[in-house]
C-alpha positions as CSV (number, residue, x, y, z in Angstrom):
1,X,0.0,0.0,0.0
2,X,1.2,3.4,-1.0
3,X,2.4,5.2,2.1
4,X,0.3,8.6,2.8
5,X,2.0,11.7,2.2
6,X,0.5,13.4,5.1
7,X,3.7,13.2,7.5
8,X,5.1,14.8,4.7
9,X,2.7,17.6,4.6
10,X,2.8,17.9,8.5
11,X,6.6,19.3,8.1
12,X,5.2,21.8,5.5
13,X,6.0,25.4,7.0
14,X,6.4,27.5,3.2
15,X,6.3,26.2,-0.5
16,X,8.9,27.9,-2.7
17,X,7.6,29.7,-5.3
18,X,8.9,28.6,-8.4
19,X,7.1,31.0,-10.9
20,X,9.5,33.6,-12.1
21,X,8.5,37.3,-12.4
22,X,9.9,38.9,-15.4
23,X,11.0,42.1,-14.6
24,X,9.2,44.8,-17.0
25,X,6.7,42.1,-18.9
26,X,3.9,43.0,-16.7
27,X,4.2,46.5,-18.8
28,X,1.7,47.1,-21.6
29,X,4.4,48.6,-23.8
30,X,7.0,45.4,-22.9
31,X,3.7,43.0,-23.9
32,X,3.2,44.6,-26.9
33,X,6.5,44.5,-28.3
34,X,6.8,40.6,-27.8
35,X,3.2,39.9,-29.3
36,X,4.5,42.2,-32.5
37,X,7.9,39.8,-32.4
38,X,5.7,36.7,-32.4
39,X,3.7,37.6,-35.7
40,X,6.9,39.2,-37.3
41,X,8.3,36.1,-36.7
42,X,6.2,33.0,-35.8
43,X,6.0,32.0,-39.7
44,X,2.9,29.9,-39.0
45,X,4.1,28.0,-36.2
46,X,2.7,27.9,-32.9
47,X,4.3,30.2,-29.3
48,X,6.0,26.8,-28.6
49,X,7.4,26.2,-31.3
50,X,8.9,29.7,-31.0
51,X,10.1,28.6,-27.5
52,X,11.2,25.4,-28.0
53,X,13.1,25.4,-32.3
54,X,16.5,27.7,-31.6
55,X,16.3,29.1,-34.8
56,X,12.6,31.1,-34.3
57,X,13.3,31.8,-30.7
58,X,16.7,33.4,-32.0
59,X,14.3,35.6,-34.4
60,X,12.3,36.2,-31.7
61,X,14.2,37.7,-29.6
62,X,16.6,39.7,-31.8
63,X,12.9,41.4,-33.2
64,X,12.5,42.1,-29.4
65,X,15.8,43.7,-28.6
66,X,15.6,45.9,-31.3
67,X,12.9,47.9,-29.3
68,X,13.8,46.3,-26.3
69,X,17.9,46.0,-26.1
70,X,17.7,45.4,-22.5
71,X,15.1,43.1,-21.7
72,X,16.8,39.2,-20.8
73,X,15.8,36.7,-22.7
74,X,13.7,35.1,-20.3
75,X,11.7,37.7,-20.0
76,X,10.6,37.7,-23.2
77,X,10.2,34.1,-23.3
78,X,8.5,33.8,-20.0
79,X,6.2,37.0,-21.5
80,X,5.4,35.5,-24.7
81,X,4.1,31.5,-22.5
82,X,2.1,34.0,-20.2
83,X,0.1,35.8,-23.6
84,X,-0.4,32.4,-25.0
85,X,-1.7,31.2,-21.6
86,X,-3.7,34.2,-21.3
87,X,-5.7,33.7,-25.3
88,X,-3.4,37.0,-26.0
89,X,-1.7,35.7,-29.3
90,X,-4.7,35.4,-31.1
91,X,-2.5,33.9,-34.2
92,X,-3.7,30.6,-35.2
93,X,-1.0,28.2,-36.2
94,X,-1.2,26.5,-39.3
95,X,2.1,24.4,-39.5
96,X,2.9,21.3,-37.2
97,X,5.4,19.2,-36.6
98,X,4.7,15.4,-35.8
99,X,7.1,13.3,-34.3
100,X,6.6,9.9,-32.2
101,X,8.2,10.2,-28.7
102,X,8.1,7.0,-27.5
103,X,11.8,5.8,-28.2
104,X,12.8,8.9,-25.8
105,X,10.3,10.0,-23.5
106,X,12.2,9.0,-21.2
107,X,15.0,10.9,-21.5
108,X,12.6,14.2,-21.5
109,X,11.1,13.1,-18.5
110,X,14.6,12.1,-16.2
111,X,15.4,15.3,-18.0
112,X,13.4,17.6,-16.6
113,X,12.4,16.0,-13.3
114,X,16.1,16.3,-12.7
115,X,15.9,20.2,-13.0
116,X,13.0,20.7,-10.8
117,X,14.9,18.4,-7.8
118,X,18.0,20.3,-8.4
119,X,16.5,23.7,-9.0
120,X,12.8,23.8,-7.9
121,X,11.9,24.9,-11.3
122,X,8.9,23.4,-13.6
123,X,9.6,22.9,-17.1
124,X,8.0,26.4,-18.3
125,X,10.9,28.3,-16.3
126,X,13.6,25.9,-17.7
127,X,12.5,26.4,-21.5
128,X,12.4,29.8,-21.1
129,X,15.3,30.7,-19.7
130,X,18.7,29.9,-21.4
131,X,20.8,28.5,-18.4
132,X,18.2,26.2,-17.8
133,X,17.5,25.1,-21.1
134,X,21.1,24.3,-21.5
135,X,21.0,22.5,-18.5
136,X,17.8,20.0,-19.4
137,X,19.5,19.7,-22.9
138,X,22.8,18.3,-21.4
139,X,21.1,16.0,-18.5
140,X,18.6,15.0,-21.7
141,X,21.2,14.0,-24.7
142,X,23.6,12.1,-21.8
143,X,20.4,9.5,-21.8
144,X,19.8,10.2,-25.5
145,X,22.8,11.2,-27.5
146,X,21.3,10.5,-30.8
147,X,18.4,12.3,-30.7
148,X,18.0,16.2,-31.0
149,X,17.4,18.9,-28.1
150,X,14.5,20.0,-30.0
151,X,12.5,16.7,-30.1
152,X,13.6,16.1,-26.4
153,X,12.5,19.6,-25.6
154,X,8.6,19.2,-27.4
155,X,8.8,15.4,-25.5
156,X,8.8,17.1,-22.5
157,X,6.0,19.7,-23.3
158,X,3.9,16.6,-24.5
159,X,4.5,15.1,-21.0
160,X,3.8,18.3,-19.5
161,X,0.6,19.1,-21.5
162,X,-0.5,15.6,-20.0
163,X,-0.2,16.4,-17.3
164,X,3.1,14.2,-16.4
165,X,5.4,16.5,-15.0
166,X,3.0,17.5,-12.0
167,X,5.4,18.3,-9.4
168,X,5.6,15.6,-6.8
169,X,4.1,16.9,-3.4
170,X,7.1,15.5,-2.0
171,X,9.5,17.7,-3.7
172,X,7.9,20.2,-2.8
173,X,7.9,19.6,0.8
174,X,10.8,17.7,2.0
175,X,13.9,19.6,1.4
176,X,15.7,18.4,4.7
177,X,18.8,20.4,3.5
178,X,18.3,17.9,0.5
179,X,21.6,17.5,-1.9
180,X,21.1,16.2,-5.5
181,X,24.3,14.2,-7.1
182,X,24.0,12.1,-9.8
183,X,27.0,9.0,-10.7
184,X,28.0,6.4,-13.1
185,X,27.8,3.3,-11.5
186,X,30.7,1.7,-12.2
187,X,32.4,4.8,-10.8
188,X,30.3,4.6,-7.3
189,X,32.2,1.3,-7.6
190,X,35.4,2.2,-7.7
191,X,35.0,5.4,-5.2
192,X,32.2,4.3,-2.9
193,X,33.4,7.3,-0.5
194,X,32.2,9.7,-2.9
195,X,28.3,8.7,-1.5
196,X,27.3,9.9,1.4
197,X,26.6,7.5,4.3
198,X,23.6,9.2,5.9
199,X,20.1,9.3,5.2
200,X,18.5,9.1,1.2
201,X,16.6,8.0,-1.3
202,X,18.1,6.7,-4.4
203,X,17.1,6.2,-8.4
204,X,18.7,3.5,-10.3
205,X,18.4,4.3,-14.1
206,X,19.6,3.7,-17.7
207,X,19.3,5.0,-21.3
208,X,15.6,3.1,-20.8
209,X,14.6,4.5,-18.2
210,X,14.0,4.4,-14.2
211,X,14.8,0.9,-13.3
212,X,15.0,1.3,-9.4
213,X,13.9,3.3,-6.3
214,X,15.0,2.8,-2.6
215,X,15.9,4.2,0.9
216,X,18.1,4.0,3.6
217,X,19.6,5.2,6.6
218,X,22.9,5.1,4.7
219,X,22.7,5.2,1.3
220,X,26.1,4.6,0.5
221,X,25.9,0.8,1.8
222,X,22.5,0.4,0.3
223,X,23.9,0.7,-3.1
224,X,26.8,-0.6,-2.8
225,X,24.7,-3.5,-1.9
226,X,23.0,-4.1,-5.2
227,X,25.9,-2.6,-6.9
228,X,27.2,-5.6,-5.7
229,X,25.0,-8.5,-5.2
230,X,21.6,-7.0,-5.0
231,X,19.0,-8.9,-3.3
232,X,16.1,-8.0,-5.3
233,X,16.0,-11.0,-7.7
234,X,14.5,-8.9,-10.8
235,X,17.5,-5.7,-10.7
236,X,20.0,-8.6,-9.5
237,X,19.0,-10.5,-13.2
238,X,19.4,-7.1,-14.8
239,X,22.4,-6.2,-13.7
240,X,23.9,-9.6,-14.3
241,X,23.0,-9.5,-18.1
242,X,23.4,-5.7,-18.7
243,X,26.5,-4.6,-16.2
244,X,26.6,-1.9,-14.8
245,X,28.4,0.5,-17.7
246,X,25.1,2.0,-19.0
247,X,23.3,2.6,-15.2
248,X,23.8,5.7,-13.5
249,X,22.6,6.5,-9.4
250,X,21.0,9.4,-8.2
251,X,21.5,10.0,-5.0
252,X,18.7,12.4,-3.0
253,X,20.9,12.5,0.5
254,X,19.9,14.9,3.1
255,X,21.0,15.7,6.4
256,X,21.1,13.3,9.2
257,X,19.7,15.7,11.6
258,X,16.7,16.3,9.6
259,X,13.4,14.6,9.5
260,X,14.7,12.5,7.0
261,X,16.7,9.9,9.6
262,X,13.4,8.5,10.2
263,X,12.3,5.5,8.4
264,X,8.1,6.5,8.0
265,X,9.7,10.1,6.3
266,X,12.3,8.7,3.7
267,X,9.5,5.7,2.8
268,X,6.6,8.1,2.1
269,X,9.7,10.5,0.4
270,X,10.7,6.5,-1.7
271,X,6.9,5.8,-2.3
272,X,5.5,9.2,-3.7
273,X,8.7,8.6,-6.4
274,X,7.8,5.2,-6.6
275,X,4.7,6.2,-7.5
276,X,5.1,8.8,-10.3
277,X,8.2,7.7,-12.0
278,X,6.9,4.3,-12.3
279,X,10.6,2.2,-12.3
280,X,10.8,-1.2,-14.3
281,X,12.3,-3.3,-11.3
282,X,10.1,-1.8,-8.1
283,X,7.0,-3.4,-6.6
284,X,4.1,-1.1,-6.5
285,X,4.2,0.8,-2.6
């Protein structure tokens, strides 16, 4: 049975907001100029499209800086989601591009799940703002390296428009002074010091996918543990056939002193992941 969330709620004092506020685009002047870039430059494709291809969001905001030199790039992007959002564009698109996911979705997903953990920011703020972008593009390709940042990009809004990338309440409320890190596994192997030994929650994975989810009071033993000789029979099989050259650990470790040290906090924190990335080798909590 899937463990309630509500202990996790009961440490909730305040959410981070994670919406950004572009400075100047609440300005009826700034609005205007970006809705004049999108039809100077949109070429019958759709806002996203102009956010997510680099060649029309490079048009787009060059036609911006020419009234606006100053405005960062985000804000324009961010300004441009928020008039589509808001029924502002009032452009209809009439070209489309069609492409089958599947073989990568993955990728998109790990992707951008990745950058909220790390940076408690939804996919929106991360396609709209350059650093970010570049960020979900490199932790995408590593998983995918054959296919290209746009189609991994338009993946993840598909996922998102579907409501896929709803941020996990547990994200959102059990930061525990909460440290990302992510590691090949054959390297955990040969420097098993570079895990922490306290309290976490880790995420076996390869190019396929999520294969693995777990806790423990030290996590560095844990995976060592089926790094090793795991005892669950199914990720055992796997990593006997496969190795462990294409599987990489992500390690959510958080401080010892926190709430995290007990077991009820890091299993409801193991079963809410569990529950919404869905990996290959875990029995349903």
């Amino acid at each position: 049975m899937r463990i309630t969330l509500a202990i996790l709620g009961a440490v909730l004092l305040v959410a981070p907001c994670t919406e950004p506020c572009a400075a100047g685009s609440g300005d009826q002047s700034f609005r205007e100029v970006v809705l004049e870039a999108f039809r100077a430059v949109h070429d019958g494709w759709s806002s996203d499209e102009v956010l997510l291809d680099d060649d029309l969001n490079a048009a787009f905001i060059h036609y911006c800086r020419q009234r606006l030199p100053a405005a960062a790039e985000l804000d324009l992007n961010w300004t441009l989601l928020n008039l589509r959002k808001a029924g502002r564009l009032q452009t209809p698109a009439t070209r489309t591009r069609r492409l089958s996911h599947g073989p990568y979705l993955h990728a998109a997903e790990i992707a951008a799940r990745l950058l909220y953990d790390k940076r408690r920011q939804n996919l929106d703020r991360a396609l709209c703002d350059p650093e970010l972008r570049a960020e979900f593009d490199q932790a995408a390709r590593q998983i995918a390296p054959d296919v290209s940042v746009y189609a991994l990009r338009k993946a993840a809004f598909a996922l998102r428009k579907t409501r896929r990338l709803r941020p996990e309440l547990v994200a959102r409320v059990a930061d525990w002074n909460r440290q990302i890190d992510v590691w090949p596994a054959d390297q955990i192997l040969g420097h098993p010091e570079e895990i922490p030994a306290g309290p976490g929650v880790y995420l076996l994975r390869d190019h396929s996918g999520y294969l693995y989810i777990g806790e423990s009071s030290n996590v560095r033993r844990r995976i060592m543990q089926h790094l090793q000789a795991s005892d669950r029979p199914t990720l055992l099989d796997y990593l006997k056939r496969q190795g462990i050259e294409q599987v990489m650990v992500e390690v959510h470790s958080f401080d010892p002193q926190s709430a995290a040290r007990r077991t009820e906090m890091r299993r409801a924190y193991e079963s809410e992941l569990i529950h919404s990335r869905r990996p290959r080798f875990n029995l349903s909590p």
